[in-house]
PAVEX-632196 format. One record per atom (N, C-alpha, C): x, y, z; residue in three letters. Coordinates in steps of 0.1 Angstrom, whole numbers, plus 5000, padded with zeros to 4 digits. Layout:
// PAVEX-632196
XYZALA;...
END
This chain:
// PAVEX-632196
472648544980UNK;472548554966UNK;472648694961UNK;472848694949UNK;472648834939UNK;471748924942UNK;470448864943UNK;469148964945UNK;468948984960UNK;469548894967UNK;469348954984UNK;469849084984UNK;471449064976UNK;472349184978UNK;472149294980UNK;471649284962UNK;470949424957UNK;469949464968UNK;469249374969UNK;467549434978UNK;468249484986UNK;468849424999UNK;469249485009UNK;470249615004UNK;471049664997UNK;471449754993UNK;470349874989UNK;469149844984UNK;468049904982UNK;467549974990UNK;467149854999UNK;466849875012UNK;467449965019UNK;468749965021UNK;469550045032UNK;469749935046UNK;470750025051UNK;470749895065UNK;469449955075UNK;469249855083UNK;468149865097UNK;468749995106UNK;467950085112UNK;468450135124UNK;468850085131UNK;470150135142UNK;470350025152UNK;470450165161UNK;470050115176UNK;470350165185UNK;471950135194UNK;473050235193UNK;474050225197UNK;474450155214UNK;473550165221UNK;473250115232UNK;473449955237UNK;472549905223UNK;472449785223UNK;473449705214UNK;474249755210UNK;474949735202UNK;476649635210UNK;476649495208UNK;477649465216UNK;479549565216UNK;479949565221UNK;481249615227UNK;482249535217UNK;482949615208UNK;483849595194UNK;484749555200UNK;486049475198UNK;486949465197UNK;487749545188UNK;487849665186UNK;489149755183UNK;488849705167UNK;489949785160UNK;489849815149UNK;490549605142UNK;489249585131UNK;489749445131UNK;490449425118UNK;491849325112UNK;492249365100UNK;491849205092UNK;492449235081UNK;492449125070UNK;494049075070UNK;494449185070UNK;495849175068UNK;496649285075UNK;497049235086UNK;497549325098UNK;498849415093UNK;499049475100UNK;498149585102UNK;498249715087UNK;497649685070UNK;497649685064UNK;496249705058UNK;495049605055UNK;494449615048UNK;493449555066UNK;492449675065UNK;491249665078UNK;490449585070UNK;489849495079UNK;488449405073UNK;487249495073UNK;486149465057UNK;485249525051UNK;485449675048UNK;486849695049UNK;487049865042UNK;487749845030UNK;488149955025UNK;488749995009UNK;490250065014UNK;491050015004UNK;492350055008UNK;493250084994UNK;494050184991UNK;494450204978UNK;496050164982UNK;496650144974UNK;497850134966UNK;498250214952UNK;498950294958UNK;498750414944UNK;500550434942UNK;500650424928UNK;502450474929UNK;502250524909UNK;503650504906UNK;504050494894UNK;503650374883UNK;503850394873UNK;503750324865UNK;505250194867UNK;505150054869UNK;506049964865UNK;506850024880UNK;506350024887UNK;506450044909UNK;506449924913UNK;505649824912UNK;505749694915UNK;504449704924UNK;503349764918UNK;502149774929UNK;501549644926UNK;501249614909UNK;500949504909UNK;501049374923UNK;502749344919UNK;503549254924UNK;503349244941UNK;502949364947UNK;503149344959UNK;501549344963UNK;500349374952UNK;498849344958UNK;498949134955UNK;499749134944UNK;499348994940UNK;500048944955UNK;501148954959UNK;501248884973UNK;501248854983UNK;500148994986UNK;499849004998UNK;498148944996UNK;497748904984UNK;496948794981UNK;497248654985UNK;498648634980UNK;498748494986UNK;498848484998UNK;499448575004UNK;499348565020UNK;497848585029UNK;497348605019UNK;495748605025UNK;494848475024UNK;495648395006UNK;494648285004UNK;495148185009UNK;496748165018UNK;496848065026UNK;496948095041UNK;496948225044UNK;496948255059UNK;498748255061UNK;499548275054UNK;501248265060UNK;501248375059UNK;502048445071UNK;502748555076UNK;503448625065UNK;504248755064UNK;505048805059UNK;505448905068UNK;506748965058UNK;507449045071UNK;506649105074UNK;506549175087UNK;505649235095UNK;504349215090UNK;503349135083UNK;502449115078UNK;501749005085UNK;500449015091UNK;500148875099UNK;498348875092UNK;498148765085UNK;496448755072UNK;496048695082UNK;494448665082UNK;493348625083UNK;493048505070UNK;493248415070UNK;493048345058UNK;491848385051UNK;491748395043UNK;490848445031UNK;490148305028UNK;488948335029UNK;487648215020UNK;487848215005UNK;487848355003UNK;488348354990UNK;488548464983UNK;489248474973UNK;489948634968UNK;489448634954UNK;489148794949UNK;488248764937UNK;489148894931UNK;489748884920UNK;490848954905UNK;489649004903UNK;489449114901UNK;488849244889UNK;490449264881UNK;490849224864UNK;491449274863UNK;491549394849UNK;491749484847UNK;491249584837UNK;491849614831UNK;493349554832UNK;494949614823UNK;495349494821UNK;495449354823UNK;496049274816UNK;495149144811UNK;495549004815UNK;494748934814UNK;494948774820UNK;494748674823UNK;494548584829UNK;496148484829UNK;496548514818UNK;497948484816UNK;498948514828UNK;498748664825UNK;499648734830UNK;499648754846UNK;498448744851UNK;498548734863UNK;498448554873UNK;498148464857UNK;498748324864UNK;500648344865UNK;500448394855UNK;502448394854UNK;503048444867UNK;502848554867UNK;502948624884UNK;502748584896UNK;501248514897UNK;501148394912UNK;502148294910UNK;502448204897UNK;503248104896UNK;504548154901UNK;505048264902UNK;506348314901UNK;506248314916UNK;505548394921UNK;505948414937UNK;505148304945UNK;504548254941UNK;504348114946UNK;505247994946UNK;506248024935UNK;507247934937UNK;508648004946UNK;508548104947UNK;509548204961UNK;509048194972UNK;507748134972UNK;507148084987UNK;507047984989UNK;507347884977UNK;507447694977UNK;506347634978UNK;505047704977UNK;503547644976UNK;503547644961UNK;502047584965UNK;501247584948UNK;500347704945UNK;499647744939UNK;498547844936UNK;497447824942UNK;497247874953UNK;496047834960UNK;494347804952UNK;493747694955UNK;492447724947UNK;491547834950UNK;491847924962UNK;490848004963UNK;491148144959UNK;491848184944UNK;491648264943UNK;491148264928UNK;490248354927UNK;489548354910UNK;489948494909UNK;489748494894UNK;490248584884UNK;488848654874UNK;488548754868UNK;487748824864UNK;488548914853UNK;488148844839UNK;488748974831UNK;486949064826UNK;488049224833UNK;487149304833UNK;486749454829UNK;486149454823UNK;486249584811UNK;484949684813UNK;484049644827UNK;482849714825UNK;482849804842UNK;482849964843UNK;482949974856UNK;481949934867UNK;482849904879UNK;481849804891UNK;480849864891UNK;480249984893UNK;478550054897UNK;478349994885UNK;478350014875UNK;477649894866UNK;477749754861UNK;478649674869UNK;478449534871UNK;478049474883UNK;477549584892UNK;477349544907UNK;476249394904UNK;475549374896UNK;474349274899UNK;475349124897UNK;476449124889UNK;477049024887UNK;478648994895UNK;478549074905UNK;479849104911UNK;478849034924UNK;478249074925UNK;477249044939UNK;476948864937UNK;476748834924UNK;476948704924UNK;477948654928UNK;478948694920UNK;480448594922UNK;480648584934UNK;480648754941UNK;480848724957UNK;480648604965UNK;479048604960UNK;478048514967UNK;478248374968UNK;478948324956UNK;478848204949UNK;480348124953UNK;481048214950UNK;482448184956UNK;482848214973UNK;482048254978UNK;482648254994UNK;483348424993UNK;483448524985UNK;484548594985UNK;484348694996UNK;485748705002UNK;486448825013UNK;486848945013UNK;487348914996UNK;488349014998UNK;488249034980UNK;488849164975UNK;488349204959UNK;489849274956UNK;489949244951UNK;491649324942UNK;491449394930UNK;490749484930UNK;490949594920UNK;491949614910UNK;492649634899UNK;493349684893UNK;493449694877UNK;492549814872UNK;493449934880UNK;492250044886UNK;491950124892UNK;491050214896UNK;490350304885UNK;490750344876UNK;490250444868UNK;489450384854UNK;489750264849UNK;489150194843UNK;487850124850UNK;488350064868UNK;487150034871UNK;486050164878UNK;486050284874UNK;485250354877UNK;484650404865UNK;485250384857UNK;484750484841UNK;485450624841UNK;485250664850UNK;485950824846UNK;486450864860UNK;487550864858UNK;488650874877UNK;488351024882UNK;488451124870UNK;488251244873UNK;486851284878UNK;485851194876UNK;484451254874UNK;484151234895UNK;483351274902UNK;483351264916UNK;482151184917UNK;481151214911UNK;479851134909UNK;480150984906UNK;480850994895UNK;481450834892UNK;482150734905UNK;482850784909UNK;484150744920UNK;483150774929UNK;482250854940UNK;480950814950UNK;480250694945UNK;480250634934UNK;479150574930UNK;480350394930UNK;481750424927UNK;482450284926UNK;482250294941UNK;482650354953UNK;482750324964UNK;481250254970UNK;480350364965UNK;479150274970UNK;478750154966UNK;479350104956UNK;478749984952UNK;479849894958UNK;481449934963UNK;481749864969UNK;481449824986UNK;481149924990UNK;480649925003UNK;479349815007UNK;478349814991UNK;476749744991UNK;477749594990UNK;478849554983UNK;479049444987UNK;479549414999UNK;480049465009UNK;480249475023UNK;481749375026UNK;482849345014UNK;484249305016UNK;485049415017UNK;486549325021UNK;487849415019UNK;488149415007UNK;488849535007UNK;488849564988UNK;490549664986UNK;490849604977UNK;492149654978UNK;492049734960UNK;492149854960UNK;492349924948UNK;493649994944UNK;494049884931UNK;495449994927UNK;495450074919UNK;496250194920UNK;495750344915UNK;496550404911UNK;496850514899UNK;498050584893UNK;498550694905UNK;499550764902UNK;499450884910UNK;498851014900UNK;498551144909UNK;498551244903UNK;499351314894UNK;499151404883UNK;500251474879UNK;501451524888UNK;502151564879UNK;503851624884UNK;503451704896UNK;502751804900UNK;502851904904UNK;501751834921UNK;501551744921UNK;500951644928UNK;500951504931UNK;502451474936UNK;502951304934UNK;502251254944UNK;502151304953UNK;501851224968UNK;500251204967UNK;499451264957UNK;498051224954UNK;497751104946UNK;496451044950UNK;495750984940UNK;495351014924UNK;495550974919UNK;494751034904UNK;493651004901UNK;492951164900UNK;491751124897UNK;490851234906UNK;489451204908UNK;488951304917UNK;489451284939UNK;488951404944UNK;489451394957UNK;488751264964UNK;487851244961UNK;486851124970UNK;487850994969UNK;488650984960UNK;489750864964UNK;490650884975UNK;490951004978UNK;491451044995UNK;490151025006UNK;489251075006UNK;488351085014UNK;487150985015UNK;487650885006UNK;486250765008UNK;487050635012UNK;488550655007UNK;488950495011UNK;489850555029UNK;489550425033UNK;490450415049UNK;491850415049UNK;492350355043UNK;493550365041UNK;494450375028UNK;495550495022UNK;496250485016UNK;498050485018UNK;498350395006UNK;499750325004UNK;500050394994UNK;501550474996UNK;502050564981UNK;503350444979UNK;503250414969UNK;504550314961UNK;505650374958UNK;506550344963UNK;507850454953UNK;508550294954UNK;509450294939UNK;510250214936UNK;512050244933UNK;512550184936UNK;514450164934UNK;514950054928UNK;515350044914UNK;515549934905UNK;516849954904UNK;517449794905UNK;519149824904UNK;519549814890UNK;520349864884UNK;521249884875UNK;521649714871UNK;522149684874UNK;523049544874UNK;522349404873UNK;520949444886UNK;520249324884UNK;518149364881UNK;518149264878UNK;515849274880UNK;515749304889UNK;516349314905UNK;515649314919UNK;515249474920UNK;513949494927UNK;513549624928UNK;513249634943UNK;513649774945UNK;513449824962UNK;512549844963UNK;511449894971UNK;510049944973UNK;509949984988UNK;509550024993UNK;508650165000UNK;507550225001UNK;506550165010UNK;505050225010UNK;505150325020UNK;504450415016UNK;504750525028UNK;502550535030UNK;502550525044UNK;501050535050UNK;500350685046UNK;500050715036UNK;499250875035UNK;498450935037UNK;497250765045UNK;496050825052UNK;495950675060UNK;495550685065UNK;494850605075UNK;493450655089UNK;492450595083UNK;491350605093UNK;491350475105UNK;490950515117UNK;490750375124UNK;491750355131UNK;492950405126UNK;494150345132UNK;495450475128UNK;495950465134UNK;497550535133UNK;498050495121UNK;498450615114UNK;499350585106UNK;500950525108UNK;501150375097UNK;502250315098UNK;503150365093UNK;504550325100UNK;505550355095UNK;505850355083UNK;507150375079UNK;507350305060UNK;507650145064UNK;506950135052UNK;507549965048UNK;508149945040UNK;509349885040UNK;510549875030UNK;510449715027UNK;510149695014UNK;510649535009UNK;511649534997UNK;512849444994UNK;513149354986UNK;512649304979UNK;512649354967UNK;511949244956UNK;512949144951UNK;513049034953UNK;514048954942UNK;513948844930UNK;514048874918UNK;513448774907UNK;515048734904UNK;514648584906UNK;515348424905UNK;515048444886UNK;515748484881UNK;515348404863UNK;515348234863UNK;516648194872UNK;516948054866UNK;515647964874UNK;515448024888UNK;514047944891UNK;512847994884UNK;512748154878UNK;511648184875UNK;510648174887UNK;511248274902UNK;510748284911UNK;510748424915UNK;509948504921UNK;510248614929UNK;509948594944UNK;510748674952UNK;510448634961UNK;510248804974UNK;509948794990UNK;509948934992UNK;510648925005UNK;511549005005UNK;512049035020UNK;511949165028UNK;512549155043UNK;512349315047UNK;513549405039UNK;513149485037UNK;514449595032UNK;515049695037UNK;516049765037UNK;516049865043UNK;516350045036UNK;516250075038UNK;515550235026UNK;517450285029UNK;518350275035UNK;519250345033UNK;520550245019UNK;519650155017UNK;520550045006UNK;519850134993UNK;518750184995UNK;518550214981UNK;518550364982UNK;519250414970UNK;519350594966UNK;518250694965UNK;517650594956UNK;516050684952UNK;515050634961UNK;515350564971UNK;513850544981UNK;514550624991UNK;515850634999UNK;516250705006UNK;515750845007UNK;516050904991UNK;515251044993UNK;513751074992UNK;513250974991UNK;511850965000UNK;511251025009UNK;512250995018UNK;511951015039UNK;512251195038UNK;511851195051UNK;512451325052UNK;513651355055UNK;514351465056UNK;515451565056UNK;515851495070UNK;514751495081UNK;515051445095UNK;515351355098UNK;514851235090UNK;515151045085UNK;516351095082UNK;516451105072UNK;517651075062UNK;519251155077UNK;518951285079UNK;520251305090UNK;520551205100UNK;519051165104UNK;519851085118UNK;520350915112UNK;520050875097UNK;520750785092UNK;522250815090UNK;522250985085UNK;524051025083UNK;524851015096UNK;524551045107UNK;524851085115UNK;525050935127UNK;524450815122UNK;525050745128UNK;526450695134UNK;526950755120UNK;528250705118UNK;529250795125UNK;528750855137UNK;529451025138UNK;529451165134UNK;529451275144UNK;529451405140UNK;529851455127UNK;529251555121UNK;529451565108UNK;528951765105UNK;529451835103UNK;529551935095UNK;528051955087UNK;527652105086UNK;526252045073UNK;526952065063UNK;528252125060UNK;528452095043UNK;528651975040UNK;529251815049UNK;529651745051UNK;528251585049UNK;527151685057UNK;526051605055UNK;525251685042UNK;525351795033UNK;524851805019UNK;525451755013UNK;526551705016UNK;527251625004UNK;526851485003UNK;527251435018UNK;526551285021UNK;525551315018UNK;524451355016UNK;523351345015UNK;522651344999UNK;523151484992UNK;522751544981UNK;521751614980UNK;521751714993UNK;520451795001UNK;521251944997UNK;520852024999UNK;520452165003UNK;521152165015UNK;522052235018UNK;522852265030UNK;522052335039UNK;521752465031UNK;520452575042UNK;518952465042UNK;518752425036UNK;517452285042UNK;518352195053UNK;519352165053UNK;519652085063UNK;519952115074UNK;520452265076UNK;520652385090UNK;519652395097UNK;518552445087UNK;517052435090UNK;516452325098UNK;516652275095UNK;516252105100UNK;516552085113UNK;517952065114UNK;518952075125UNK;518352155137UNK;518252265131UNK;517652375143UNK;516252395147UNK;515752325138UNK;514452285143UNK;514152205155UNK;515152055150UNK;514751985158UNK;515851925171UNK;516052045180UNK;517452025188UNK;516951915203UNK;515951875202UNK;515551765209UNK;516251615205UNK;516351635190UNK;516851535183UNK;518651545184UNK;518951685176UNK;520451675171UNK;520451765182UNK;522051725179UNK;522951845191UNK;523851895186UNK;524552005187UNK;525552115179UNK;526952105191UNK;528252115187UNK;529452155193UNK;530252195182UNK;530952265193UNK;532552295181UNK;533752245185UNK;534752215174UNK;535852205178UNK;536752245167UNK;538052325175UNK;538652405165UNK;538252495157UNK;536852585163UNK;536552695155UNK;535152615149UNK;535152485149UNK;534252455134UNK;532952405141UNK;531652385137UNK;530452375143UNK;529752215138UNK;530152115145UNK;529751995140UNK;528051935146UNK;527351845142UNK;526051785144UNK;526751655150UNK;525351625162UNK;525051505161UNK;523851455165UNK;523651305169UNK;522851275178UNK;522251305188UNK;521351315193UNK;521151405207UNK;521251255216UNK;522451185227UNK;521551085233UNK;520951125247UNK;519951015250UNK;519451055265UNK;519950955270UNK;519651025286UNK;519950915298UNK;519050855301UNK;518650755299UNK;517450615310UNK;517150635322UNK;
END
């Protein structure tokens, strides 16, 4: 119940002696290998990124337990919407949408919360819902509304600890920092250093059609190695009024391509055959002296010859 919660949060946990303590099984997830069970995990990008879109579905893959690309859930007892930017409409419109790109119905176990007061001060009634509904797992969105003041560090120590006193997986989506700081959180540093894992969003929207590229790049991870990028496909059906998600790949899209690094991005040029670096700044739309650089850094990777005077790149391959 509510008031166990709190007490025990009051309380603090028991000492334990480490000794006695049974033998873990390794780092455990909710949603492999993505969102760790009973930790906090952010999703932070741009404005209209599709962070929404891709927390709302990696909910439904939680509230029925089905796989996605490289994605493997723990079925969820139950999933609980904090939501602070829209409202109950708009996020049934959304499950309806990719729930019909998955061919299910809307699962019953997920409830919704429209929410306007920050969690350290709704903890007595958050502690209920939890309790009452079975809940697993908490979907934040957006972060700085549910803290009260994103910049303040007292405030943001204080959202984490009251997430923590509820003791679920919690997934918080987050703006980025100013210009001069994209690859940051917005807001004070404790959002790098209190959640376990962070996800940066960058988005690639086509011209022609609704479908949007996306790209999470791993920017912290505790517990576990940092993952590679993840590239999905977004695709919105108008005539079904479905979305749906596939795997993607970062060299179909322009503006996620330049994402990766200088070292990604060459050995994608370079599949195709040796290539000149004025040859790969143009393929590319790099900095020629950044791309030399690069090159010569990493001659484990690339290899240099000439022919006819001229100094071409490639591949480096090994022998087995």
């Amino acid at each position: 119940t509510c008031v166990k919660v709190l007490e025990a949060h009051r309380r603090g946990s028991p000492v334990l002696k480490l000794a006695d303590v049974e033998d873990g099984v390794g780092v455990q997830w909710l949603l492999k290998p993505v969102l760790q069970r009973r930790q906090t995990s952010v999703l932070f990008g741009d404005a209209d990124s599709g962070k929404s879109m891709i927390a709302a579905w990696w909910s439904l893959l939680l509230a029925t337990g089905m796989p996605g690309p490289a994605l493997i859930p723990e079925q969820s007892s139950g999933i609980l919407v904090l939501d602070y930017e829209t409202d109950e409409y708009t996020w049934r419109d959304r499950l309806v949408q990719i729930c019909s790109g998955m061919e299910i119905a809307i699962p019953e176990n997920i409830h919704y919360r429209y929410s306007s007061t920050p969690v350290a001060d709704d903890i007595e009634d958050l502690a209920d819902y939890v309790a009452d509904l079975d809940i697993d797992f908490i979907l934040i969105d957006s972060a700085a509304p549910a803290v009260g003041e994103a910049l303040n560090g007292d405030d943001t120590i204080n959202f984490f600890r009251s997430l923590r006193a509820l003791g679920k997986t919690n997934l918080v989506i987050a703006h980025v920092a100013k210009e001069a700081k994209q690859h940051e959180i917005y807001g004070s540093g404790h959002w790098r250093t209190q959640s376990r894992a962070n996800y940066r969003v960058y988005a690639s929207r086509s011209a022609d059609t609704p479908d949007l590229g996306v790209i999470l790049k791993n920017t912290k991870g505790n517990n576990a190695r940092r993952l590679k990028d993840l590239v999905y496909g977004i695709h919105f059906d108008e005539e079904r009024s479905s979305i749906s998600f596939k795997p993607g790949n970062v060299e179909d899209y322009a503006e996620l391509d330049k994402t990766r690094t200088i070292s990604q991005r060459l050995t994608s040029a370079l599949k195709s055959g040796a290539k000149t670096t004025q040859e790969l700044a143009e393929d590319m739309g790099a900095d020629e002296q950044s791309i030399r650089t690069t090159l010569n850094r990493n001659k484990k990777q690339f290899t240099t010859f000439k022919d006819d005077g001229q100094s071409y790149w490639g591949i480096t391959h090994r022998d087995h």
